[in-house]
Phi, psi and omega in degrees: 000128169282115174266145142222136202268116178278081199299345222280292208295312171298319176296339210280309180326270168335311176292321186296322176303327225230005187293120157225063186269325185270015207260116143240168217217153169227121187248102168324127170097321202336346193268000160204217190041200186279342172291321180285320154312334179258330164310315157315310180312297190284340211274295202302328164335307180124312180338090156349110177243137171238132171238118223255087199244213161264356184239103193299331194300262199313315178282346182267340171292321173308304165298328168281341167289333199250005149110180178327314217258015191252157182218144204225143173221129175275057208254128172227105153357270207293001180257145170278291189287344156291347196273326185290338211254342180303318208268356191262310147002266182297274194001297203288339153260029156055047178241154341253152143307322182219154183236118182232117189258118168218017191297164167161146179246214186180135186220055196293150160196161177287151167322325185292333190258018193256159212245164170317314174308320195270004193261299179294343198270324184273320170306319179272336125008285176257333193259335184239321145327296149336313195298302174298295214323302178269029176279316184287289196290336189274359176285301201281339167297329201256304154330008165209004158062049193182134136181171203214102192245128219215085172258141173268109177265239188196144152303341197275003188275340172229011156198140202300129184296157148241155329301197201269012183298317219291318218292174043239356186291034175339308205266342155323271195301339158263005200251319198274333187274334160313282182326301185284297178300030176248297186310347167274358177247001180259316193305342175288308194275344192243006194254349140307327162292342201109003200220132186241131165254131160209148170236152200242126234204082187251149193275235180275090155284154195262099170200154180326303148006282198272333198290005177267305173349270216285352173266012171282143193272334171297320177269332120017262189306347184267319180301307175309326197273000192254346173283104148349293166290070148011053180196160194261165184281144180249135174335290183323330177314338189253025189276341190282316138337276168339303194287315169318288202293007195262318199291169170306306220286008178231071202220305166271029203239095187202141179058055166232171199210085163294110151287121147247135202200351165097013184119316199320001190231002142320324181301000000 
């Protein structure tokens, strides 16, 4: 006996679990790094996107690169009235759906030399920065009784980096550990609306961030020895993630925290 499989009726399928074509999302950081991958990642996806950074120039070249359904918005994170007026922007398309927070700097120093500034310049960044983008987005997500909050955090939030290139970052690491307990109280407080918080936790990535580190050939090589896949992480590694957690098919899926890191955190 012959079965034939109606694949036309299974793709159908398949695309609607992971479909976000009727969607639109604002990604924080976007003109360049895993924030401009994964806005690409969702843009290509079918999504509305505003790529959302501090450097307008560079979110509106990222945004015209990625075709019709992109949009660039000039925003800086750590000002409360630029994170409103970035948002009242989307609010007037009735935006966003999904909030992908990925702006965030670095200031490493060792503790004895790291200075206030260099402390506060990161916390507010990555950590309160998060706070509005998602403060903003949870008016119009709970107002549409649907959303999807994507915070980026770091391996660096729950374990001390290798090599020892990587280490003097307190405030890095303190900052990203924020970001996960604050997303583990919006998934609680927000999972009656309709709306899921998780954070995606990427290991040693090849992104502007790291490119000063990583073109040293000794830290190169100390990084690689710490990696299982014997390879540094690429922006794109997280689009597929991303693209799940953006979706229907993560509809029980909330206060959660994926590494993806290539193994590094096996050791």
């Amino acid at each position: 006996m012959t079965c034939t499989a109606n694949n036309g009726d299974r793709d159908t399928g398949l695309q609607h679990l992971f479909d976000v074509r009727e969607r639109s999302a604002l990604v924080t950081g976007a003109a360049s790094g895993l924030g401009r991958a994964m806005a690409d990642a969702l843009t290509r996806a079918g999504a509305s996107v505003f790529y959302a950074d501090i450097n307008g120039d560079k979110a509106s070249e990222a945004a015209q690169a990625a075709g019709a359904n992109a949009m660039s918005l000039q925003v800086d994170v750590t000002n409360e009235k630029s994170v409103r007026a970035a948002f009242a922007v989307a609010n007037a398309q009735n935006a966003p759906d999904i909030l992908v927070c990925s702006a965030g700097i670095s200031r490493a120093q060792w503790i004895e030399d790291m200075e206030l500034e260099q402390w506060d310049a990161v916390l507010r960044a990555n950590l309160t920065g998060t706070f509005l983008c998602c403060r903003e987005a949870s008016r119009t997500m709970i107002a549409h009784r649907w959303g999807r909050m994507i915070n980026v955090a770091s391996i660096a939030a729950t374990w001390a980096p290798r090599p020892k290139r990587f280490n003097g970052g307190y405030n890095y690491s303190a900052s990203k550990a924020g970001v996960l307990g604050m997303t583990i109280r919006l998934a609680v407080e927000l999972a009656t609306h309709g709306i899921t918080a998780n954070c995606i936790s990427p290991g040693i990535m090849e992104t502007p961030l790291t490119a000063h580190a990583l073109s040293e050939p000794e830290t190169r090589e100390a990084a690689l020895d710490s990696i299982p896949m014997d390879r540094l992480g690429k922006p794109e590694d997280l689009s597929g993630l991303l693209l799940y957690l953006c979706s229907n098919s993560s509809s029980y899926l909330t206060g959660q925290n994926i590494v993806i890191d290539g193994g590094y955190s096996l050791w």
